[in-house]
Phi, psi and omega in degrees: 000146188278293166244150173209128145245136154242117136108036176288139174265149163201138155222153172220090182092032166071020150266068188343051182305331175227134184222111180042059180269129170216142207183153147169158218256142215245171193275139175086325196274182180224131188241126177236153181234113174255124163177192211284179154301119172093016181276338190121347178290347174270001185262339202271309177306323172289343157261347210252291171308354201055025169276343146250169226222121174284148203257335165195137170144199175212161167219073189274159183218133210014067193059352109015045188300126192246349164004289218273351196280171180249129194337295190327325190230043180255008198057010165288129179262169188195103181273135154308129167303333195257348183100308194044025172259144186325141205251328167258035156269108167324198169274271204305345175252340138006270182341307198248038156288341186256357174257337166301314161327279166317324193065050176292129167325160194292317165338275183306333178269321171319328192275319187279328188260004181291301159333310185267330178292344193263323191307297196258045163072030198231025185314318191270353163298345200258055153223022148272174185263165155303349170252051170222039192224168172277155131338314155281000183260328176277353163262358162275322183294347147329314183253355181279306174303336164281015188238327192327299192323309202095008174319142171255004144220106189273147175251132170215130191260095164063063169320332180245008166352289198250037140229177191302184175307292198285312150308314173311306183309313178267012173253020153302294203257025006082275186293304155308345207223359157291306192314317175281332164283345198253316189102025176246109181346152197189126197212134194212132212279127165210156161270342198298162160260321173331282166354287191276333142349279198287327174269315201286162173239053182155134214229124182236119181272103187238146184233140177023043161103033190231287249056131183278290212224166158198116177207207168290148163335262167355315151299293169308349121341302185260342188220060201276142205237017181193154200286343159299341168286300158329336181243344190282289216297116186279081209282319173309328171268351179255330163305328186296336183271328178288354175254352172261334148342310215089000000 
């Protein structure tokens, strides 16, 4: 496994958010951790980045125990629900802030985001600002920056939130098949089921800090493994998808 948490604990102000989760996600895949709003799943991505600190448990990353690391050196990239991008930055300069960061030569950053630009279809964009993008445009730059770096896992906390229906479908599929090109582990936070269906290629389930399940779609579909899983999972709209999958 690429991450691994094991028997992790959090608590914050005498609220239990993770109660003994343990999972993990293998190199190359993409992984979503699905559930309700207040199940734990933004505490488990958010200890996993190192903005918070688990109270007993390991958190390893390519074997790696990182507990003690500071995010900055765990090699994570990390797209945001909100875009989080610089509002007086260009695209292009967005792009190279974690490469600026790094203190990459002028050479090298010009090259990596000449790259990345052509990567989310947006070459001829990168001197407009953000408020001069779509919504799905500011969030392929979003994911271009978390990649910029070279992260060897991206986090992304419920990506497509704060855009409309319709666009959310096609950077959905978007989104997989960026993900499948560069090969890099990737574990992404949603309440949608749709979502995680449709992107993920293992689904980790959580209810009140705990993990229900984890399996394939399909598994867990056919073989929901707690009676919460049974009343969460819409087993008819995930057949329905899986078939028009193939």
């Amino acid at each position: 496994m690429y991450v691994e948490m094991r028997n992790i604990n959090k608590t914050f102000d005498g609220f239990q958010a993770s109660k003994d989760v343990s999972f993990g996600v293998e190199k190359g895949s993409l992984a979503a951790l699905l559930g309700p709003s207040g199940s734990g799943k933004t505490t488990i991505l958010r200890m996993i980045a190192g903005l918070d600190e688990p109270d007993s448990g390991d958190i390893l990353i390519n074997g790696e125990r990182v507990n003690h690391l500071p995010g900055s050196k765990r090699g994570i990239g990390f797209v945001f629900q909100n875009y989080a991008l610089f509002r007086y930055m260009t695209v292009a300069e967005n792009i190279a802030f974690g490469l600026k960061v790094q203190k990459k030569s002028k050479s090298e950053t010009k090259g990596r985001v000449e790259e990345l630009l052509e990567l989310i279809s947006m070459r001829e964009l990168g001197k407009r600002y953000p408020h001069q993008l779509s919504g799905g445009q500011k969030q392929r730059v979003a994911f271009a920056r978390a990649l910029a770096p070279n992260p060897q896992l991206l986090l992304l906390d419920e990506p497509f939130a704060a855009i409309d229906a319709k666009v959310r479908r096609e950077l959905r599929s978007w989104l997989k098949e960026m993900i499948g090109r560069v090969g890099i582990t990737s574990i992404f936070v949603t309440h949608d089921q749709e979502e995680a269906m449709e992107v993920a290629d293992r689904i980790i389930i959580t209810n009140h800090g705990r993990i229900e399940q984890m399996g394939t779609p399909e598994e867990i579909c056919r073989h929901p493994g707690t009676e919460f899983v049974r009343e969460f999972i819409d087993v008819e709209r995930f057949e329905s998808m899986m078939w028009r999958k193939g």
